[in-house]
C-alpha positions as CSV (number, residue, x, y, z in Angstrom):
1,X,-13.3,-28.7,-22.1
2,X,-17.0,-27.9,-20.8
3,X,-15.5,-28.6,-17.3
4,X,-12.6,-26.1,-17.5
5,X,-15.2,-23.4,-19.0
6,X,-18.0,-24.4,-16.1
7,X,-15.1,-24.1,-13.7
8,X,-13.5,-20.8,-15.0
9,X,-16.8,-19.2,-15.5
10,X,-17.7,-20.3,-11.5
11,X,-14.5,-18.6,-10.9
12,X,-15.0,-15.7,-12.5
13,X,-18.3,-15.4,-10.6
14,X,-16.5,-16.1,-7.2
15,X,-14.3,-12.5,-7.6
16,X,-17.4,-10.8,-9.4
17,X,-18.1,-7.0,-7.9
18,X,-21.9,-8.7,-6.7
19,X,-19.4,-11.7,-4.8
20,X,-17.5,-9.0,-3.0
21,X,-20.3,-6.7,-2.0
22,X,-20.0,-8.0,1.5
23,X,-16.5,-7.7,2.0
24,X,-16.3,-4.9,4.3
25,X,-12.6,-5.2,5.1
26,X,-9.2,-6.4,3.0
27,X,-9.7,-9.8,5.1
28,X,-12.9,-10.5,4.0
29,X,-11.8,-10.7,-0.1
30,X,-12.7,-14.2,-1.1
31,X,-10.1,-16.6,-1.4
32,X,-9.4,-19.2,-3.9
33,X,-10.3,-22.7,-3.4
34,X,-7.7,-24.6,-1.3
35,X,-5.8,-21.3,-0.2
36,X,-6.0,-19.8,3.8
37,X,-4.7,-16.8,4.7
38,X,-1.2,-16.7,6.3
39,X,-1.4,-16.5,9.7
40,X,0.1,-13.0,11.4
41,X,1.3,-12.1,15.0
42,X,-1.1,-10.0,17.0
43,X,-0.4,-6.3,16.5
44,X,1.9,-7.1,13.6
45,X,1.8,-4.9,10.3
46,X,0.9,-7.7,8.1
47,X,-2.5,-8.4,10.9
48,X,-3.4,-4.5,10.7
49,X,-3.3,-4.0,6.6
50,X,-5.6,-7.8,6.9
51,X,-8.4,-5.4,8.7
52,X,-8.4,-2.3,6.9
53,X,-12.1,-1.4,5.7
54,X,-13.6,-0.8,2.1
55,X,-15.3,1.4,0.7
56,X,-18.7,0.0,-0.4
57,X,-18.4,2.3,-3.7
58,X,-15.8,0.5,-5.7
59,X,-14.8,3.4,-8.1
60,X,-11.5,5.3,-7.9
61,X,-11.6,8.8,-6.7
62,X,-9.0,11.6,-7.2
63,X,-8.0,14.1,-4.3
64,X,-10.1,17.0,-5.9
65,X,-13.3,14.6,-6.2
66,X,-12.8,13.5,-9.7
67,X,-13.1,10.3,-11.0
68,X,-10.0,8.5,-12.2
69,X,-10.3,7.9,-16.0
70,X,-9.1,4.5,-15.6
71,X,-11.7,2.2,-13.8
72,X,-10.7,-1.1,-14.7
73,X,-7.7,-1.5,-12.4
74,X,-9.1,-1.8,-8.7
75,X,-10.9,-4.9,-7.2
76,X,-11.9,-2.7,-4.3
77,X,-11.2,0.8,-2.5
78,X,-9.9,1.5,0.9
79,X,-11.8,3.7,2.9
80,X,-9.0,5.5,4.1
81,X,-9.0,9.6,3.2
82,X,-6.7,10.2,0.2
83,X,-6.5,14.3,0.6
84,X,-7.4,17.7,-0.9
85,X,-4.1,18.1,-2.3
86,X,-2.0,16.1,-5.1
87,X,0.2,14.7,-2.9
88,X,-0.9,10.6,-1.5
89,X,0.6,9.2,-4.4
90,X,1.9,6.3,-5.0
91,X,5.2,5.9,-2.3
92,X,2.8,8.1,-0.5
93,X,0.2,6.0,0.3
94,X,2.4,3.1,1.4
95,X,4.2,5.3,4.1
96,X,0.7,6.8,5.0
97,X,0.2,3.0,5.8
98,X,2.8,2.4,7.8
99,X,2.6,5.8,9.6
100,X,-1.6,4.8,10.3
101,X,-0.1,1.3,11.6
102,X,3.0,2.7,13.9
103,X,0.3,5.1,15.1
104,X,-2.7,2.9,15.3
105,X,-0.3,0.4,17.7
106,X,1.0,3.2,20.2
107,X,4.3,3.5,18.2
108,X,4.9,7.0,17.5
109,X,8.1,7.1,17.9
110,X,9.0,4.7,15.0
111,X,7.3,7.6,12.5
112,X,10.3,8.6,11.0
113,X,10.8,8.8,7.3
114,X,13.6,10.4,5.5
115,X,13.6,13.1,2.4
116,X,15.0,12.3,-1.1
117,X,17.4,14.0,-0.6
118,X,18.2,12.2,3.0
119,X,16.9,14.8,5.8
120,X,15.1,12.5,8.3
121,X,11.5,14.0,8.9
122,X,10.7,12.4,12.1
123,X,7.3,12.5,14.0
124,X,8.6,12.7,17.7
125,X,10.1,16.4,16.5
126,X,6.7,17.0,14.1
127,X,4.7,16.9,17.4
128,X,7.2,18.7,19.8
129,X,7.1,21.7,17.2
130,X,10.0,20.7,14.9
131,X,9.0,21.7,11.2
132,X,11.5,21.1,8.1
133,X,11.6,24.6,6.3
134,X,14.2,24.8,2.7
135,X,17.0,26.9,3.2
136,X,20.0,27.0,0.5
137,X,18.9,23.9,-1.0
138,X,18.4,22.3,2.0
139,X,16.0,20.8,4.5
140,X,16.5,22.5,7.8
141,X,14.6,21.1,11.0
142,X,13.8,24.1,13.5
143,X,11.0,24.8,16.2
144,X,8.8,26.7,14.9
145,X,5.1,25.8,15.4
146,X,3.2,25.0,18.8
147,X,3.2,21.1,20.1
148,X,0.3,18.9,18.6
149,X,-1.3,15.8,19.3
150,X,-4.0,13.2,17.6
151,X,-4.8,12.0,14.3
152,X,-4.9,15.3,12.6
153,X,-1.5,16.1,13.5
154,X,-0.4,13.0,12.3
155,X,-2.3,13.8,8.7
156,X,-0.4,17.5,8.6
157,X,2.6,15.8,9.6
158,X,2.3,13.2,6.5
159,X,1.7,16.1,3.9
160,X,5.0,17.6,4.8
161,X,6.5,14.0,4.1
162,X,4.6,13.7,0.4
163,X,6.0,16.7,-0.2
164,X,9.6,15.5,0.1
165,X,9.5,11.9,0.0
166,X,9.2,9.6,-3.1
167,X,9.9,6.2,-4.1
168,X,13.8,6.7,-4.1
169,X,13.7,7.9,-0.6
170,X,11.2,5.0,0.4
171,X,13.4,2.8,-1.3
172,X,16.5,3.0,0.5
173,X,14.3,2.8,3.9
174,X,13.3,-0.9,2.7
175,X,15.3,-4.5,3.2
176,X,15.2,-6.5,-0.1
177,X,14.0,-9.6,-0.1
178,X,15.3,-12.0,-2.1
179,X,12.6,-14.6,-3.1
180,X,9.0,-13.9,-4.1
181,X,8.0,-17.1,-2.4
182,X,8.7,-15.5,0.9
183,X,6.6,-12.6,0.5
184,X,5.0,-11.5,3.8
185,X,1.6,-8.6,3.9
186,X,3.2,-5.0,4.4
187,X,6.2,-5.8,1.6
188,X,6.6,-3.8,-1.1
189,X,7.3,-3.6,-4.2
190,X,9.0,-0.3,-5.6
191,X,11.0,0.6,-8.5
192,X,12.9,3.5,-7.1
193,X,13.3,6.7,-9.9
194,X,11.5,9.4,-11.8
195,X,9.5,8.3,-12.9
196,X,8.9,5.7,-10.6
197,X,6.3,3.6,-8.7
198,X,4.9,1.1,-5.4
199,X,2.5,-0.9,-4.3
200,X,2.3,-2.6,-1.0
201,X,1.2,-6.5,-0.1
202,X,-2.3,-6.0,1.4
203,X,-2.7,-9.8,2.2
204,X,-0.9,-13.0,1.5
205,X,-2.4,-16.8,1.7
206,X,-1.2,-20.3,1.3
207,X,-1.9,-23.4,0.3
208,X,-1.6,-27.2,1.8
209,X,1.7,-27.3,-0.7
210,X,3.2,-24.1,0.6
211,X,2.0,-21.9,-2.6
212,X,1.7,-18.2,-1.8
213,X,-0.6,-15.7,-3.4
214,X,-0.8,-12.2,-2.7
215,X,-3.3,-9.0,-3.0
216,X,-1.9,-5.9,-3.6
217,X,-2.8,-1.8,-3.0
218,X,-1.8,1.6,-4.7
219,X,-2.0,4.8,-5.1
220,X,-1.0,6.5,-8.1
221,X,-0.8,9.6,-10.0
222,X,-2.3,11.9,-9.4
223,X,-3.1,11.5,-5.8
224,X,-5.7,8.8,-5.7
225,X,-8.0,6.5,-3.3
226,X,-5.4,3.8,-2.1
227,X,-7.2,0.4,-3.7
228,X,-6.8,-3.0,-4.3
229,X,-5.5,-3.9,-7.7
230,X,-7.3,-6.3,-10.2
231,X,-4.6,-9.1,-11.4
232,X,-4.2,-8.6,-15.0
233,X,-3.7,-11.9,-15.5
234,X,-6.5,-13.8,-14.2
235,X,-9.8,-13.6,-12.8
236,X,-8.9,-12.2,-9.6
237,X,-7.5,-9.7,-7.5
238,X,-5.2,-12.5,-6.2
239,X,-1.2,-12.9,-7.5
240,X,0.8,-15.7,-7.7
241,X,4.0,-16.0,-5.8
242,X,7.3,-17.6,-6.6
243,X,7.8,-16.3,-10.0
244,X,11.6,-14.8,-10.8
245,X,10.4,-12.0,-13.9
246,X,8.2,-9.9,-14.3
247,X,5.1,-8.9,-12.0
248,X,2.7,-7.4,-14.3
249,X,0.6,-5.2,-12.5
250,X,-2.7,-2.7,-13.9
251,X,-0.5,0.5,-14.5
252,X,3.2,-0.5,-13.5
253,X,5.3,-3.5,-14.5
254,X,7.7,-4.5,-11.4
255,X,10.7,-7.3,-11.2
256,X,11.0,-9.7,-9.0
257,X,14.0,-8.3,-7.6
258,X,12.4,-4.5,-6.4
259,X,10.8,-6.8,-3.7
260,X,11.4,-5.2,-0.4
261,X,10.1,-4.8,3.3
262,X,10.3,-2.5,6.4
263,X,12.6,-3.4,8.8
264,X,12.0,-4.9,12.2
């Protein structure tokens, strides 16, 4: 009994906010005994999320400078810029992810993301001109503004997508996958609806006996620092893979089966 309370109170100290001070990027989040981290290919999505940096201030911001009202549920922040307007929520910030990765690794031409209600809003056009103006009840794609370039027409490009986007959108963009113990970094999981909500694998490891555990990042609502979620459930931000239920998360409770992943 004194061993299992020496060794959960070490634990507890391993994931403490003082233990993870250092950690200046999602990579360098302390593992659990026995567990490495899964190895990635070079340039893959799953290799870029690994090295995204933190914040050194751990606290949750909203996108008017407000602090969230609910502290408890990050482990640490991204430093990544969440906005001036209530829009990076929660399927928001996982396709500001993968936009920052496609565009990050000279892929601009995969930025594409489609509407809810199904209008692709594609970046290649974005950039050419191309804006998506609502006409009868409908997204219509015409030339209207002057070509752009760089990051910050990237950013004006990706507030046009929060604006029409959402999780059932994002949802149908995804591949299921079938078994938790395959989870890969850059999955998602995503209950598609209104209300509805995602939050995307920031880093998966492994150990000796093929056991997978998993961190994970959101946004929520409103719009919000993207962060890395505390597990509910134990004494770290780290989640266990394999199970076939529920995934209890901070502020959303997912099933096993809303599991997906970008394709290719």
């Amino acid at each position: 009994m004194l061993v299992a309370r020496i060794y959960s109170l070490l634990f507890a100290l391993l994931f403490s906010t003082a233990a993870f001070s250092q950690a200046r990027t999602v990579a360098g989040i302390p593992l659990p005994p026995g567990y490495k981290r899964l190895s990635q290919p070079p340039g893959s999505f799953g290799a870029w999320l690994r090295w995204l940096p933190l914040k050194k201030d751990s606290r949750v911001y909203l996108y008017n400078g407000e602090l969230k009202q609910n502290q408890q549920a990050q482990f640490a922040v991204l430093d990544i810029s969440v906005g001036t307007k209530n829009l990076q929520q929660c399927a928001d910030a996982v396709i500001r992810l993968r936009a920052e990765y496609l565009f990050a690794s000279n892929q601009p031409e995969k930025i594409a993301f489609h509407a809810t209600s199904g209008t692709l809003m594609d970046y290649n056009g974005w950039s050419k001109g191309d804006r998506w103006i609502l006409k009868n009840n409908q997204l219509q794609q015409k030339r209207t503004a002057s070509p752009c370039g760089g990051h910050h027409c990237l950013l004006s490009y990706l507030e046009t997508v929060f604006s029409w986007a959402g999780t059932l959108s994002l949802r149908r963009e995804l591949a299921s996958v079938k078994d938790t113990r395959k989870l890969l970094p850059g999955d998602v999981f995503i209950k598609g609806g209104s209300p509805g909500h995602a939050v995307i694998v920031a880093d998966v490891a492994e150990n000796a006996a093929g056991d997978r555990i998993f961190l994970l990042a959101q946004s929520y609502m409103p719009a919000q620092d993207i962060h890395i979620l505390k597990n509910p459930a134990a004494a770290s931000p780290w989640f266990t893979a394999g199970f076939t239920g529920k995934l209890l998360t901070p502020e959303w409770i997912f099933d096993a089966s809303e599991l997906a992943r970008f394709p290719g």
